[in-house]
C-alpha positions as CSV (number, residue, x, y, z in Angstrom):
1,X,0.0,0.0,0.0
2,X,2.7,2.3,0.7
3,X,3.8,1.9,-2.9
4,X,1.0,2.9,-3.9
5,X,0.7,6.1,-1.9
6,X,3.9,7.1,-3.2
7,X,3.1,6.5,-6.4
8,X,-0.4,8.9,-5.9
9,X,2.3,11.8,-4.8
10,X,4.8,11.3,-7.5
11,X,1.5,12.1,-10.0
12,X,0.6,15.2,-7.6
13,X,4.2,16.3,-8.5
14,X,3.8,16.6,-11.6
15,X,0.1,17.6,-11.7
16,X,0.8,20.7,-14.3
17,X,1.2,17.8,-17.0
18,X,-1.5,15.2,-15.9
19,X,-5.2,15.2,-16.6
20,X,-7.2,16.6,-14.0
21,X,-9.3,13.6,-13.7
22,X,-6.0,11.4,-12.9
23,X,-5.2,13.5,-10.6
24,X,-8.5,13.4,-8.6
25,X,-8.8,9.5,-9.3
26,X,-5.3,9.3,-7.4
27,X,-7.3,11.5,-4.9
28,X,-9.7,8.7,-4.4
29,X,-7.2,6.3,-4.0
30,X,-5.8,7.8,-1.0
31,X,-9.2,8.1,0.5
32,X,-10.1,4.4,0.2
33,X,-6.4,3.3,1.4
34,X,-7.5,5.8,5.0
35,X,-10.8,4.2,6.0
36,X,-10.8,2.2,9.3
37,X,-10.5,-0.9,8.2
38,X,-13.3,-4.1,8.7
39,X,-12.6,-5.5,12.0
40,X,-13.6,-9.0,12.5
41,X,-13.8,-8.8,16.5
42,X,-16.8,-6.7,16.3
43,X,-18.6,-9.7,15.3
44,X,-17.9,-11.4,18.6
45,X,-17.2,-8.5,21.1
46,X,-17.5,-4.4,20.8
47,X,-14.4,-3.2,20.2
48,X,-11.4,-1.7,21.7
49,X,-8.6,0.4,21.7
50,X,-6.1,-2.2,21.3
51,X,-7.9,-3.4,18.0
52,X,-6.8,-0.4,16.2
53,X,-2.9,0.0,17.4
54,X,-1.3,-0.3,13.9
55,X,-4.0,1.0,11.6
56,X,-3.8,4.1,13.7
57,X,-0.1,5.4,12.8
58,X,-1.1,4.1,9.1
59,X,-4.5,6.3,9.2
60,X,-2.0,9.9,10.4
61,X,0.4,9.3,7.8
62,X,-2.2,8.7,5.1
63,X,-4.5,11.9,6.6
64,X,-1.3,14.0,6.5
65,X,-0.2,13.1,2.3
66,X,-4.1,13.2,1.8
67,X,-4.2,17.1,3.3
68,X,-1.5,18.6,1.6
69,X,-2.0,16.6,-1.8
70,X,-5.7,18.9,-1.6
71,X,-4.3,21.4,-0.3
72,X,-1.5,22.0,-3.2
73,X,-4.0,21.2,-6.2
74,X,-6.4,23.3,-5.0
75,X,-3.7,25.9,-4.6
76,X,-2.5,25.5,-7.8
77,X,-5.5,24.9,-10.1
78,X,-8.1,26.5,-8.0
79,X,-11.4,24.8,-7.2
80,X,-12.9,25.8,-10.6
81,X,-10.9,22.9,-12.4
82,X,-12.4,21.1,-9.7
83,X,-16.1,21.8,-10.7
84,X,-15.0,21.2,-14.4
85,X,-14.8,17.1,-13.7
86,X,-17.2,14.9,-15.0
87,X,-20.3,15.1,-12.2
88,X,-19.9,11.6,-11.4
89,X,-16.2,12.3,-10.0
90,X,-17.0,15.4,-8.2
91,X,-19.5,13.3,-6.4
92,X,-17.3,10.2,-6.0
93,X,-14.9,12.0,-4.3
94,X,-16.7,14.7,-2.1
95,X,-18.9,11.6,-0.8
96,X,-15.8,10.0,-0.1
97,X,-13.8,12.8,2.3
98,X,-17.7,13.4,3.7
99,X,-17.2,9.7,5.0
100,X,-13.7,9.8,5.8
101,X,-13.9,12.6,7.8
102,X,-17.0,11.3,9.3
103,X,-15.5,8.5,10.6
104,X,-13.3,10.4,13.1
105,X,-15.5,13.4,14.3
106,X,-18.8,11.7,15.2
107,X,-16.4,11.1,18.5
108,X,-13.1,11.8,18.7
109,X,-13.0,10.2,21.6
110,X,-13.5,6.9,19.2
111,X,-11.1,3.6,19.7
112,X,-9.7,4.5,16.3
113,X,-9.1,8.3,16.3
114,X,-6.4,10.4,17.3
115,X,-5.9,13.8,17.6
116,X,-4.3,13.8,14.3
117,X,-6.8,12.0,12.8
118,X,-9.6,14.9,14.1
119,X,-7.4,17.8,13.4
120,X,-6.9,16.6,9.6
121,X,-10.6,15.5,9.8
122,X,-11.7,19.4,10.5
123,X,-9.4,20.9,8.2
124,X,-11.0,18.5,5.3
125,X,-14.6,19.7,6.1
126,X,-13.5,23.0,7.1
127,X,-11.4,23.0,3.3
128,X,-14.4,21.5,1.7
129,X,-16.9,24.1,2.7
130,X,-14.8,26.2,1.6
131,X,-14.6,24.7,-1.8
132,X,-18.8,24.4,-2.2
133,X,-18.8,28.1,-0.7
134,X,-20.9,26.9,2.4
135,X,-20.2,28.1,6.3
136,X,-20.5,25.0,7.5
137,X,-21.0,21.3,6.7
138,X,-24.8,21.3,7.3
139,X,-25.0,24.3,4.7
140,X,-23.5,21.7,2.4
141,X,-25.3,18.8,2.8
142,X,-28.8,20.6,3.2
143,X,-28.0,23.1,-0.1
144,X,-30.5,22.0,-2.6
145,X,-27.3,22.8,-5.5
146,X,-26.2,19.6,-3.2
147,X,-29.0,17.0,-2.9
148,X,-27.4,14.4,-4.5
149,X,-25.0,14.1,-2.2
150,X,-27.0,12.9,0.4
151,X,-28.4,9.3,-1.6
152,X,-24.5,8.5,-2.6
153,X,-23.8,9.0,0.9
154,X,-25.9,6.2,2.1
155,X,-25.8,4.0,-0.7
156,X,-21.7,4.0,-0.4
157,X,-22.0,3.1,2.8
158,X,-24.5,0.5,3.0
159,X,-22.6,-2.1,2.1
160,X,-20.7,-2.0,5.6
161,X,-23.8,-1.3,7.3
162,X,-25.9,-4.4,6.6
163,X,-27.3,-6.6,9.1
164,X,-24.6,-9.0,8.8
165,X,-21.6,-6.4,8.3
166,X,-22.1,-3.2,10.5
167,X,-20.8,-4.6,13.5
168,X,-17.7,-5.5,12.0
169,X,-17.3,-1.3,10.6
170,X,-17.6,0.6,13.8
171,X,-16.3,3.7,12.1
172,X,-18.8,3.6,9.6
173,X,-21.7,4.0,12.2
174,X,-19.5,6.9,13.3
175,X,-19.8,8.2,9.8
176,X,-23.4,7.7,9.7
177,X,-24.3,9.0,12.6
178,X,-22.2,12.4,12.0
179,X,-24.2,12.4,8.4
180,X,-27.4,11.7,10.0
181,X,-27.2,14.3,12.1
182,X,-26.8,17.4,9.8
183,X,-29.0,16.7,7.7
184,X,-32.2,18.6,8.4
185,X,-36.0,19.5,7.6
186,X,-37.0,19.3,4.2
187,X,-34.4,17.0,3.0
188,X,-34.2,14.2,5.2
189,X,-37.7,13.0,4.0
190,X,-36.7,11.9,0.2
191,X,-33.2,10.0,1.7
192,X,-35.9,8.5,4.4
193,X,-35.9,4.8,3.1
194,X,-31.9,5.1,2.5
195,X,-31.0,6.3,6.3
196,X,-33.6,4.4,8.6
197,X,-32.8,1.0,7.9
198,X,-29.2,1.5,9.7
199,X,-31.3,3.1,12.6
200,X,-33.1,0.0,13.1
201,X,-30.5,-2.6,12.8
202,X,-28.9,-0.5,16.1
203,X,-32.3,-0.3,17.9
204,X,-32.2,-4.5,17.9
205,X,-28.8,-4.6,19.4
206,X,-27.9,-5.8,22.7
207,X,-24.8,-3.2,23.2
208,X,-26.3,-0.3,25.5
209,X,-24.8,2.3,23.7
210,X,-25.7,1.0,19.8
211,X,-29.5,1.1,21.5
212,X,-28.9,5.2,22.8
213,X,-26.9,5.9,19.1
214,X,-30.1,4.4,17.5
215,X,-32.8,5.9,19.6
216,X,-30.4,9.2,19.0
217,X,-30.7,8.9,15.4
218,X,-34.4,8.0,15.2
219,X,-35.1,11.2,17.2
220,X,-32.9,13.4,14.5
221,X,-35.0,11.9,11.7
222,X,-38.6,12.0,13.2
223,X,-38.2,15.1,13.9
224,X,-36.9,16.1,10.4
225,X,-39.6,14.3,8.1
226,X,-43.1,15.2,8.4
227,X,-45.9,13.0,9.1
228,X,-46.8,12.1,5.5
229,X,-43.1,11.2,4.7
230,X,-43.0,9.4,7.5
231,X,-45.9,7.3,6.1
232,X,-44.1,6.3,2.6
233,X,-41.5,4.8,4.7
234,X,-43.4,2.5,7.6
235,X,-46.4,3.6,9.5
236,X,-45.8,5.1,12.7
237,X,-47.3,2.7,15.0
238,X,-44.7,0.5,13.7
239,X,-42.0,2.6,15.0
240,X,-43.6,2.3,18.2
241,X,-44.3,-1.2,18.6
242,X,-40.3,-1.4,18.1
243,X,-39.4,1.4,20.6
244,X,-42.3,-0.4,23.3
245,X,-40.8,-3.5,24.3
246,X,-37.5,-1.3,26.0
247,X,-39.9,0.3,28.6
248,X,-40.0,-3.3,30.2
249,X,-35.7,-3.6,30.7
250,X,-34.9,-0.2,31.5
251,X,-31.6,1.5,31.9
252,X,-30.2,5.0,33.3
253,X,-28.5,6.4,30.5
254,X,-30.9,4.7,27.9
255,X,-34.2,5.9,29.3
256,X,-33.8,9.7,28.6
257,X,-33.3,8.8,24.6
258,X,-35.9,6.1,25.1
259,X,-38.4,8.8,26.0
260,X,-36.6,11.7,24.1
261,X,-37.6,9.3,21.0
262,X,-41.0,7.9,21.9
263,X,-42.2,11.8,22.1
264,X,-41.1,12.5,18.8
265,X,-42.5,9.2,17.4
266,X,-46.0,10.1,19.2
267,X,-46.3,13.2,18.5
268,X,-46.4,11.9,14.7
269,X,-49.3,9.5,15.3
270,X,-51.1,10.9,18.2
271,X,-52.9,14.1,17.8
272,X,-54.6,16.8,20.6
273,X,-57.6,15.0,19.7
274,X,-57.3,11.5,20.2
275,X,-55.3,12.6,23.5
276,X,-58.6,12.8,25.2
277,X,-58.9,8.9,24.6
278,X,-56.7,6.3,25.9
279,X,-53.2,6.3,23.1
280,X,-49.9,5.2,23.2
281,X,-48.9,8.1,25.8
282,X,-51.4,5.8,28.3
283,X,-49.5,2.7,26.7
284,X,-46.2,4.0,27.9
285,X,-47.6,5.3,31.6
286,X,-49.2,1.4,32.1
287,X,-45.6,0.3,31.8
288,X,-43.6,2.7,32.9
289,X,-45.5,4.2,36.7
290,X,-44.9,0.5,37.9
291,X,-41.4,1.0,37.3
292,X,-41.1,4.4,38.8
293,X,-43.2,3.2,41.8
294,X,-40.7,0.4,42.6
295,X,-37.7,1.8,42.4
296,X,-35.1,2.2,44.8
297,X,-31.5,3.0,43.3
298,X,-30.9,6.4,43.2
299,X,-29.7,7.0,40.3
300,X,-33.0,5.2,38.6
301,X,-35.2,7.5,40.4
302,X,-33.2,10.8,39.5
303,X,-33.5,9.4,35.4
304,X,-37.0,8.6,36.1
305,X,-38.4,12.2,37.6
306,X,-35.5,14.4,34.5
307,X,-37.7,11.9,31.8
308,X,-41.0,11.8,33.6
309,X,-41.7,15.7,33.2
310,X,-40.7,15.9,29.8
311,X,-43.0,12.9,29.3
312,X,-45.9,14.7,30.9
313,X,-45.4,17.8,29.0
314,X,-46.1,16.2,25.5
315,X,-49.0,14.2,27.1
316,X,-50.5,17.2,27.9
317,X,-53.9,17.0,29.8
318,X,-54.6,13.5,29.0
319,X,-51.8,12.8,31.9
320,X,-54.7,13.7,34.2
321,X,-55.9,10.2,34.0
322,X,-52.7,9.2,36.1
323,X,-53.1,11.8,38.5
324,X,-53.6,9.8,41.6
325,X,-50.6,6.9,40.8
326,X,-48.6,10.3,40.3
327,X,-49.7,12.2,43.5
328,X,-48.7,8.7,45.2
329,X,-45.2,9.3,42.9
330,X,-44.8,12.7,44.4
331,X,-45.3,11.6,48.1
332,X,-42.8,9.2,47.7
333,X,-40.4,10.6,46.0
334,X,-40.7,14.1,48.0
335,X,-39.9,12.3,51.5
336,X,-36.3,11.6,49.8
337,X,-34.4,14.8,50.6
338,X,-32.2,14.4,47.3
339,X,-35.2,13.2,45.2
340,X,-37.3,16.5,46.6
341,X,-35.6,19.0,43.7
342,X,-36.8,16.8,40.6
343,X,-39.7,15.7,42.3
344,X,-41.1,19.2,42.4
345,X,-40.1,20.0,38.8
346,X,-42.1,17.2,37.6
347,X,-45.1,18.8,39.9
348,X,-45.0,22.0,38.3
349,X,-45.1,20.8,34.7
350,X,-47.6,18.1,36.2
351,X,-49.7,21.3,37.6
352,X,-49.3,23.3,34.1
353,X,-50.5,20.9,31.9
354,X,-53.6,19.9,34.2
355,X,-54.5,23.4,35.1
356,X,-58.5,23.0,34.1
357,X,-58.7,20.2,36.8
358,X,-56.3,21.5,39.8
359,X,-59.0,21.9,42.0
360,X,-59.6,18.3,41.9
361,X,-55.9,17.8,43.3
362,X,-55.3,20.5,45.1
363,X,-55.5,19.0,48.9
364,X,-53.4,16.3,48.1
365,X,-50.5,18.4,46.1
366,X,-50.5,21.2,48.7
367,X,-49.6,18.6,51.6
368,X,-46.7,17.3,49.8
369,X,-45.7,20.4,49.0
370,X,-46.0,21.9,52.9
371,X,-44.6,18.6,54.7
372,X,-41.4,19.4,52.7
373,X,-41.4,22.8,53.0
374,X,-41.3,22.6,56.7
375,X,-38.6,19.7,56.3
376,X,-36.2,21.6,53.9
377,X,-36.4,25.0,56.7
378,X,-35.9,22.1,59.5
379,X,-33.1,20.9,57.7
380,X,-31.5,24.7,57.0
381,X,-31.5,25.4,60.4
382,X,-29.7,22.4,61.1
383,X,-27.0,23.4,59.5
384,X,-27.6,20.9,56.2
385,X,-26.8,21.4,52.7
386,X,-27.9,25.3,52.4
387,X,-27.3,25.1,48.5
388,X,-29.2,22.2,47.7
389,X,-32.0,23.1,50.6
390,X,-32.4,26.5,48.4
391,X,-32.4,24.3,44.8
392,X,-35.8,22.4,46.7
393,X,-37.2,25.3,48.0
394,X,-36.8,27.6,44.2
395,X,-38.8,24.3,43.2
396,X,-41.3,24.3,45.7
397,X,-42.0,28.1,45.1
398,X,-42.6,27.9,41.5
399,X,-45.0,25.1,41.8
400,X,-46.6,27.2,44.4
401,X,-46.4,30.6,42.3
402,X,-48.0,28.4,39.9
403,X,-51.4,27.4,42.3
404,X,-51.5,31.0,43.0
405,X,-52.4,31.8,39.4
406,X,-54.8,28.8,38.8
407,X,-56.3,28.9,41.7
408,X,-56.2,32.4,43.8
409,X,-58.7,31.4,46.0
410,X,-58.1,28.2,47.4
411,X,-54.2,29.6,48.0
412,X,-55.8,32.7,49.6
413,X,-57.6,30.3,51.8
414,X,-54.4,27.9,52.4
415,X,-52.4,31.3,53.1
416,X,-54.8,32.5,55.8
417,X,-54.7,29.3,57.6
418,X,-50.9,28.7,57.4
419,X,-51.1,32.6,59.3
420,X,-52.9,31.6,61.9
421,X,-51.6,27.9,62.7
422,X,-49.8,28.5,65.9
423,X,-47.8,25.0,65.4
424,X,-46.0,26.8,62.7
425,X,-42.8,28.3,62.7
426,X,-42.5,32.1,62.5
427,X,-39.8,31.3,60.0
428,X,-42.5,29.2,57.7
429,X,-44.8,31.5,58.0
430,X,-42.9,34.8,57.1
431,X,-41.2,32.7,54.0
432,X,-45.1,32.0,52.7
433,X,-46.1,35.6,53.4
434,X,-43.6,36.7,51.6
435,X,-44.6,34.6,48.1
436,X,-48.6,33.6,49.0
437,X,-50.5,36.4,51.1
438,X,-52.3,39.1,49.4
């Protein structure tokens, strides 16, 4: 191979008397000699550092010839000879650098980068922005002058991302997930059937993060196709049959893309409408409250409450069919001292989206919210944590600033008799004064 490479800069050298099409055709040759290479171990394992010790010193030295060789054609012919190739080869080879460079800054922090490998990866992209006139990549891949591009992109690299072959190109899921994710709303709808089938395959896997990366990716490109497009692909309630079955074997750092993705995905197929029948939003509650009921690891809870209210926000008032498993949720969860700050965030958006019927839990919200009140003052004037006793208490004031607008009277009421409750500390009192009393 190193031959060869030499032989690709002994042509640059004398570029003035080549054709221009040689010289770009040597171009691609260098490209396909500085992909990661296929990896057999990924079949067996996920891979690791150590799998890619010599092809890394092999990737710098190929990155560096491959930089200057553009660098000093471009220099000296300009990109105009560049645009005067045959269409065919101005695609093959800006598809080409694309993925390259795609394979090293979708992480650097990658088993197969270095920070060679980014730096020359940036100053490709940065160089062939430059070359389309575009500020940035996504400029260049969403330009409709471009939108070709985007269909050779994922047709060259499907043949490494096949059922039977992706786990064995791990930097070609870094390159398309780094395309994936610039290309935005209206084109992502016509390259639909080209880019989703790689989302899928990643969905089934049993590697954590090839589950997040997918759920990642099917978030970028729900979001980006409208419902109609979505259609000519699959139907939406098959996307969420498929996303379903991971509510039952949850994980931390899986479940805020779990949700992040089954909001996107519903709010395709479920409209404001049908919200006021039982949907999939229901679906997901039936399997998920049980969940957030049982736990006990802290750091399940603390996912649970950060996904729960952004859950609850796209439900909308339909969530007020849960409203007595979530007040139950809210006692629980508010007795914790280091649940209390995301417990009461999820109360306010719980509050905001319910508004119409917060008369109907208004007794049971303002005793959770008073019990810890009066435990997070206890607790400053024993000397606790003062800065995470004032994160709880910002909470509890907005979700009590909150009642005050929806329902003046009844906290006029609960104000008067907190003032003349004799039990209750000056301290508590004055602080509820101070946000509550007319």
């Amino acid at each position: 191979m190193e031959g060869q490479l030499d032989n690709c800069k002994d042509s640059f050298s004398e570029s003035d008397n080549d054709d221009n099409e040689k010289v770009w055709e040597n171009i691609l040759l260098i490209i396909e000699k500085t992909y990661v290479k296929k990896v057999n171990i990924g079949l067996e394992r996920p891979v690791e550092e150590t799998d890619f010790v010599e092809q890394k010193a092999i990737l710098i030295k190929n990155f560096n010839l491959l930089y200057k060789l553009l660098c000093k054609n471009f220099n000296d012919s300009g990109s105009g000879k560049f645009f005067n190739l045959k269409k065919t080869l101005i695609h093959n080879v800006t598809v080409n650098l694309l993925l390259l460079c795609g394979e090293h800054l979708q992480n650097d922090k990658s088993e197969w980068t270095t920070s060679d490998t980014v730096k020359y990866s940036q100053l490709i992209i940065e160089f062939m922005c430059k070359t389309y006139s575009c500020q940035n990549i996504i400029e260049l891949l969403n330009d409709s002058n471009n939108n070709k591009l985007l269909p050779l992109l994922f047709n060259k690299l499907k043949p490494k991302l096949l059922k039977d072959t992706w786990k064995c190109f791990p930097a070609a899921v870094s390159s398309y997930t780094w395309i994936v994710f610039k290309i935005k709303f209206p084109n992502m709808g016509p390259v639909l059937h080209l880019g989703m089938p790689t989302t899928l395959i990643l969905l089934d896997d049993y590697v954590i993060a090839n589950r997040i990366n997918g759920l990642n990716c099917l978030h970028h490109i729900i979001e980006n196709v409208t419902k109609t497009e979505l259609s000519w692909y699959c139907e939406g309630e098959i996307l969420y049959k498929t996303l379903e079955p991971m509510m039952y074997s949850l994980e931390p750092n899986l479940l805020n893309s779990l949700i992040n993705c089954l909001i996107t995905v519903l709010s395709k197929i479920v409209s404001n409408e049908d919200k006021l029948k039982w949907t999939h939003y229901d679906d997901v509650m039936n399997i998920w409250l049980p969940s957030i009921e049982m736990e006990q690891k802290l750091a399940f809870r603390s996912a649970h409450m950060e996904s729960l209210s952004v859950f609850l926000q796209s439900m909308g008032l339909s969530c007020v069919r849960w409203s007595k498993r979530l007040i139950r949720i809210f006692d629980e969860y508010a007795a914790i001292p280091i649940d209390r700050e995301n417990c009461f965030k999820v109360m306010y958006t719980f509050i905001s989206v319910t508004w119409p019927r917060t008369s109907n839990y208004f007794d049971e919200i303002t005793i959770i919210i008073l019990k810890s009140l009066s435990d997070v003052i206890e607790d400053k004037d024993s000397n606790s944590d003062n800065l995470n006793s004032n994160t709880v208490v910002n909470s509890i004031v907005e979700c009590l600033n909150i009642l005050n607008d929806i329902v003046p009277d009844e906290m006029q009421k609960l104000s008067c008799d907190i003032n003349n409750c004799e039990s209750l500390s000056d301290l508590f009192k004055s602080f509820f004064k101070s946000k509550h009393s007319s």
